[in-house]
N, C-alpha and C positions, 0 to 999 in steps of 0.2 A: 504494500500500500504506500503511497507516494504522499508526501508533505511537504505541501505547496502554504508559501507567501506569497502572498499580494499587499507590495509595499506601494502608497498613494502618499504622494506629497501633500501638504495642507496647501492650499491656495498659492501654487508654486512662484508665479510670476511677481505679483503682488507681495506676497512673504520674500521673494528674494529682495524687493525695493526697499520694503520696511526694514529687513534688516539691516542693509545698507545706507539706510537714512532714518538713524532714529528716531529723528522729529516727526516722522507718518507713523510709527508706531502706534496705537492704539484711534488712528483715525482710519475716514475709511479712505482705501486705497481702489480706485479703479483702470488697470493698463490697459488701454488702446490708443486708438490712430489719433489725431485731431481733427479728421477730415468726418466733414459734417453726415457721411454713409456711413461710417466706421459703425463696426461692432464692438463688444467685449472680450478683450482673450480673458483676463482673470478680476476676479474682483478677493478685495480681503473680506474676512469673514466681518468686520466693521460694516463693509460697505452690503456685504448680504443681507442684513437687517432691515434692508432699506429694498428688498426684493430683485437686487442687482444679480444679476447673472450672467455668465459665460453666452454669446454668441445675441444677449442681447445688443439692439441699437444702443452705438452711444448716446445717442440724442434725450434718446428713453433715461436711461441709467442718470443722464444729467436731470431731465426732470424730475427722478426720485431721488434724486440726494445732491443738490445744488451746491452744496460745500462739502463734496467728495472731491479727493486730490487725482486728478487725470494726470498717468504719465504715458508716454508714447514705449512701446517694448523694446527691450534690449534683449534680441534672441542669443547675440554673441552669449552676454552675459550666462544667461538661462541656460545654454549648454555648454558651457566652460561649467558649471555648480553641478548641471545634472551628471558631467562625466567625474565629479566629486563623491557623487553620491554613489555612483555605479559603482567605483573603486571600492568602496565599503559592500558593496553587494559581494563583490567577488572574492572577497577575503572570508567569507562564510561557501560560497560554491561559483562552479564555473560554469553551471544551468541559470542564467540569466536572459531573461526575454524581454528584454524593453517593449511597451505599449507606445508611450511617447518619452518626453522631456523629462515627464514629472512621476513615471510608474511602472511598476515591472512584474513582474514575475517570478519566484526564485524557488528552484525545486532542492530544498536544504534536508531530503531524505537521507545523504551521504553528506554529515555539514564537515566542514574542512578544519575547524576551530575546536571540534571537541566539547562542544554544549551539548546538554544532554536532552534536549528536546526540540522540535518547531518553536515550539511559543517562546523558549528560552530564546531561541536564534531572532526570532521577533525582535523580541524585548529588547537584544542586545544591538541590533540591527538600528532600532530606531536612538536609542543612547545615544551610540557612535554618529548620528546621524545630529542630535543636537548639541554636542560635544564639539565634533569638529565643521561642523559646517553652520552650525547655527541657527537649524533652521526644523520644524518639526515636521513628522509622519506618522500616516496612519497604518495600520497593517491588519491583516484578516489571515486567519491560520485555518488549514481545512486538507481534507484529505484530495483537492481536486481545485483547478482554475475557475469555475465555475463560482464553487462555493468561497473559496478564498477573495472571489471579489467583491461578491455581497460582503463578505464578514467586514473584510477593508473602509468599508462603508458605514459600518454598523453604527461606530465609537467615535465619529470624524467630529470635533478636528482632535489630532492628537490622541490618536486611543488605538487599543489593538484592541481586538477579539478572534475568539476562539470558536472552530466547529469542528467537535470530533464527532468520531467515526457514530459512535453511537449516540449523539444526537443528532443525526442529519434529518431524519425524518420528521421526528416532533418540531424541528428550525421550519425547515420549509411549509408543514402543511399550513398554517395560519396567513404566509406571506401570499399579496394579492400578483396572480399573472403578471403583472408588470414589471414583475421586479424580475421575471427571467430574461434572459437574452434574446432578443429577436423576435417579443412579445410587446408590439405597439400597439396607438389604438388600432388600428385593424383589425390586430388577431386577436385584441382583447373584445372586440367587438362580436366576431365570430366566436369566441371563445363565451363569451357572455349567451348568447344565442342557444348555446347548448346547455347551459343551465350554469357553466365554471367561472368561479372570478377568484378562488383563490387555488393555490397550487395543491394544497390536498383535496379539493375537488378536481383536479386535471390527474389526479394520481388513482383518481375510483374509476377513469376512460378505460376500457380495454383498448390494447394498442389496433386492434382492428378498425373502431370507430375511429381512431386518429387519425390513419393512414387513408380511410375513404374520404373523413374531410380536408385533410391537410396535407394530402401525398408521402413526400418522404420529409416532410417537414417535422409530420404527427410519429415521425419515429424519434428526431431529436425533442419532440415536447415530453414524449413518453419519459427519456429517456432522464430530463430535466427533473422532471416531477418528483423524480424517486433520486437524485441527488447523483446521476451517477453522469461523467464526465472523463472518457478516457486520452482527451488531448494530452501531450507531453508537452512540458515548457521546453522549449527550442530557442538555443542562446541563438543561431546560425537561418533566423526566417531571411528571407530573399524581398527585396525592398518590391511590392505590387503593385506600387502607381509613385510617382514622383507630378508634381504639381506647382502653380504659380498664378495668382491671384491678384487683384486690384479691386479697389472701389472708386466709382465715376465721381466728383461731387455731383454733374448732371447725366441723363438720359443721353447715349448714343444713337447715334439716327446708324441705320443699314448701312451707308458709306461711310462711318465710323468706324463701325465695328469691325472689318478688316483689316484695319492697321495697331489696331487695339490686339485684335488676333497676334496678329504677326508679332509684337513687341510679347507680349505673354510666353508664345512657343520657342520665343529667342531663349527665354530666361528657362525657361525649362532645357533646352538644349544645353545651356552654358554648363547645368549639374550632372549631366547623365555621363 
């Protein structure tokens, strides 16, 4: 049986600024663009009070919290710290699977350090983690990736939890469909339909029913339901899309947008 972390940085972007500028420290902090389309990459946990979110409009975010401190992103920064924190990942194992910047993966079944548990590796994981870099993480212990990222979630900000083996079932069945993977409103829509809104009701489905509504979909819900998840953390995934983005302050007319094109496909070339 495999013991998986799922290490999630607290408000990465944001928390890397505040630490770096102690005078934001318990204000709220919101990173994006200044361009009047701009989104949210991160907000601090200050400025979430105020209902601020990730991939909302800036515009939005300035309307509910008018004396939140807007800074423009520093991604240099942000991966120069996250390749900080990874060092610290790999000094417990060399099964590490980056999500992005700020989260990973870390199969510490064989841990390199001589702790004598998951949660121990956890615990020691996130220490070293405010110790030397300054900055706090959540983490989620569980016998599977799956489960390990709810749990990462569970205690945020700043918190570990734990799902062993032999509570997996009583964890899941209370929690509503949404909280599984690849369960949106759609499927939670469809899923509601049949009578299920929480996951120990997707778990009383015969896998039959599943697969007539949901094809081979209703074999990974099956599969969900009952906690089980046989991916392996893979230090070594192969990059799947590479990309390059902009936002207009205005609307491009059709003979715009090819030259707009073309500058976009440039910048993605320059990385590949």
């Amino acid at each position: 049986m495999r013991k998986i972390v799922h290490v999630d940085m607290d408000a990465f972007y944001a928390s890397v600024e505040q630490r770096d500028r102690p005078e934001l420290r318990g204000k709220p902090v919101v990173v994006a663009w200044e361009a009047e389309r701009s989104v949210v990459c991160a907000a601090s946990y200050e400025a979430r009070k105020f209902g601020i979110r990730s991939a909302m409009p800036a515009l939005r975010a300035r309307r509910a919290c008018p004396h939140a401190v807007f800074l423009k992103p520093d991604f240099e920064r942000y991966r120069a710290v996250s390749q900080q924190v990874r060092a610290i990942f790999l000094r417990h194992t060399p099964l590490v699977e980056p999500l992005s910047l700020d989260e990973a993966y870390l199969d510490v079944t064989e841990e390199l350090t001589g702790l004598p548990s998951a949660t121990a590796t956890a615990a020691a994981i996130r220490e070293e983690i405010r110790t030397e870099v300054a900055l706090t993480a959540s983490a989620g212990v569980a016998p599977n990736k799956f489960l390990a990222k709810i749990a990462s979630d569970w205690n945020k900000p700043n918190g570990l939890f734990v799902i062993r083996p032999r509570e997996v079932e009583a964890f899941l069945a209370p929690l509503l469909v949404s909280r599984l993977p690849g369960v949106g409103k759609v499927m939670e829509g469809r899923l509601a339909a049949l009578g299920v809104s929480t996951v120990g009701g997707l778990g009383q489905l015969p896998l039959a029913d599943l697969l007539r509504h949901f094809g081979n979909h209703g074999r990974r819900l099956y599969e969900l339901a009952r906690g089980i998840d046989e991916r392996a953390v893979s230090p070594d995934q192969p990059r799947r899309s590479l990309s390059a983005e902009t936002t207009f302050e205005n609307d491009l007319s059709l003979a715009e947008v090819a030259p707009a094109l073309d500058s976009l496909a440039e910048r993605v070339w320059r990385h590949v």
